[in-house]
N, C-alpha and C positions, 0 to 999 in steps of 0.2 A: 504493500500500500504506500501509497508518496503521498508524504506529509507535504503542506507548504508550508513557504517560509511564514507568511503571515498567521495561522496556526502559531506554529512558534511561538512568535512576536508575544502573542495571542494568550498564551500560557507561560509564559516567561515571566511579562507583568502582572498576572496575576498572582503567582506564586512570591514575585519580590514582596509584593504589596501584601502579601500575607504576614511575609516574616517580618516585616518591617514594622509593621502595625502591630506586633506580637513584642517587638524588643518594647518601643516607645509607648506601650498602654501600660509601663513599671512608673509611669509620670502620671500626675494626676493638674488639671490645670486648669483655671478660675479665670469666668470673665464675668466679675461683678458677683452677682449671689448666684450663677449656674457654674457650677463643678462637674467636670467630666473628666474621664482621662485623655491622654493626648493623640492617643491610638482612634480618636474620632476621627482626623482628618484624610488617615489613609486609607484605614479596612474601608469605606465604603467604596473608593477605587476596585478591590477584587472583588466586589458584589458586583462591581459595572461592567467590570470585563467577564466575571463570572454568568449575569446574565447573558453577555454577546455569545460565548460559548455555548450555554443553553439554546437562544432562540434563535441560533446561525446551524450548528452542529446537532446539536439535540440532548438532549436527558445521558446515553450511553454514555455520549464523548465526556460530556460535563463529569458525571462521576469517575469517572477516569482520573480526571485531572484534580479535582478534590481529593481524591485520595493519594495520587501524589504529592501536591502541596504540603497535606499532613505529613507523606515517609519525608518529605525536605526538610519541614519542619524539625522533626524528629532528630536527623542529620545534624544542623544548624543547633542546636539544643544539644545534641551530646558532645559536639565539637567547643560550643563554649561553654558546657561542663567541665571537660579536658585544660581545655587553658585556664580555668579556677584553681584546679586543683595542682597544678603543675606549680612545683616550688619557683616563686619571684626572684628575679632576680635582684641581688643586694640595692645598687642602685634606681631600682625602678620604685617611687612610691605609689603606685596608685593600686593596690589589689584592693582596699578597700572599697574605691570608684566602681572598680571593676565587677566587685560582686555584688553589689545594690542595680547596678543595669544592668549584668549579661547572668547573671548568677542566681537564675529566677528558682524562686521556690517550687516543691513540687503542689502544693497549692495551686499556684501561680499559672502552672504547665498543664496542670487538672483543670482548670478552668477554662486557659485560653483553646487546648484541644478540645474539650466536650463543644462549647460553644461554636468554638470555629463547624466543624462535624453538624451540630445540627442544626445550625443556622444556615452554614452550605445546601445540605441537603434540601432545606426547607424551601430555600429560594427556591431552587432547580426546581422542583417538582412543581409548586404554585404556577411556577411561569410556564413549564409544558404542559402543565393542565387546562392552564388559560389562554394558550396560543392555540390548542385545539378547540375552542368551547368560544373561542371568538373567531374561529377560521382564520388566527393569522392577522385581524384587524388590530387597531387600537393597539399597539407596541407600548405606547406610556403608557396602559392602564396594566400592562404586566410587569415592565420594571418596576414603578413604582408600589405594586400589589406583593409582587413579591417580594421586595424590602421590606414594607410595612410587617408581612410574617418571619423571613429569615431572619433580615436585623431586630427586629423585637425578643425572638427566641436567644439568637446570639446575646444579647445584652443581657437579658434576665439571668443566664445561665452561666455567662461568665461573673457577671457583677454578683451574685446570690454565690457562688460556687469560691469562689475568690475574696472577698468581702463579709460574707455573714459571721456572725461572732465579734467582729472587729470595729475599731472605732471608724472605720473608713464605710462601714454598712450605712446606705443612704438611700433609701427607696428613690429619693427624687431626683438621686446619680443617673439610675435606671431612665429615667425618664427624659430628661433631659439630653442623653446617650442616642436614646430611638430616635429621639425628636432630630438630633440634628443629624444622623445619619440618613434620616428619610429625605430631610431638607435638603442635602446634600447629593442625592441619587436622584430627586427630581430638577435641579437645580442643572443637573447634566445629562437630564434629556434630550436635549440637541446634539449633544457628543454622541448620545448613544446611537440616537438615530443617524447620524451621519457613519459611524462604525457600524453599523450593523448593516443598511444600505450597502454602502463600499463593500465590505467582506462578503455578502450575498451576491452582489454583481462578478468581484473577479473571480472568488471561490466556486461560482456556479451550485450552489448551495442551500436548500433552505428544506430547513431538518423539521418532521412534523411525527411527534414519538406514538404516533400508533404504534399497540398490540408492544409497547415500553412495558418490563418488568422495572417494578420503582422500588422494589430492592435495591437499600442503598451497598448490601455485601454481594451483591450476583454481578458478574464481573463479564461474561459470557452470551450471555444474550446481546 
């Protein structure tokens, strides 16, 4: 099977935008009396690519790549385990820096993977539910549908999973988290539509998941 390079492209950004969003949500950061973490301004980047994959490729491909992003993750996470534990060098001071941003708890890692997983999942299947139940109409009313459930799942699930018990537990974190992740995914509905367009014309492509097993572990179908 030949991949293209835009594919690629395609899953390359999504997956940066995974781990990237997964280092910087260890910052937590205040505009006025709304508190969120900082990982708002990315993760919603791989929901947007994450949706092109869905409503370009379809449900199959999309899980595919979700579940690599996770084995990257994975990688990236035991790699800067490795350099934690790896005795510092005399002149270097900063392992303490080092282990408050790259040296995530397994809380931390329990949180951002459960959420990442079923928030992923969530999108994908909303929006191929909803691309066939609209016949493919109406593009913005799936991206932004399907954020409204993945990133809502995502948030609850990281923030409750990561946060409860501790003085950082803020119901209105939660909230304020969705809010501006949705704001954000409908905010770049012109992008998406221009990406999604584009990749449909050169790819010759436009994926519609009938007779889709939505098992998110069946790999095969």
């Amino acid at each position: 099977m030949k991949v293209s390079y835009r594919l690629v492209i395609i899953v390359a950004v999504f997956i940066t935008c995974l781990i990237t969003a997964n280092v910087v949500a260890v910052k937590m950061i205040s505009f006025g009396p709304v508190t969120v973490f900082a990982g708002i301004f990315v993760f919603p980047v791989s929901y947007i690519f994450g949706d092109v994959l869905t409503e370009v490729y379809g449900y199959r491909l999309a899980r595919r790549v979700i579940w690599l992003g996770f084995a990257c993750n994975l990688v990236f996470v035991f790699f800067a385990w490795l350099g934690q534990i790896l005795p510092a060098a005399s002149v270097w001071e900063n392992q303490k820096a080092y282990e408050v941003i790259l040296g995530a708890t397994p809380r931390l890692l329990a949180a951002s993977f459960c959420g990442y997983l079923v928030g992923e999942f969530a999108n994908s299947f909303v929006l191929s539910r909803m691309k066939i139940l609209t016949r493919g109409r109406w593009l913005w009313s799936r991206t932004i549908g399907s954020t409204v459930i993945g990133e809502g799942l995502d948030t609850v699930v990281f923030t409750v999973v990561f946060t409860i018990g501790t003085p950082y537990f803020v119901p209105m974190v939660m909230l304020y988290q969705w809010l501006g992740k949705v704001i954000i995914e409908a905010a770049a509905t012109p992008a998406t539509y221009a990406i999604v367009g584009w990749l449909k014309r050169r790819e010759g492509v436009d994926t519609y998941d009938y007779g889709t097993r939505y098992n998110p572990f069946v790999m095969s179908d």
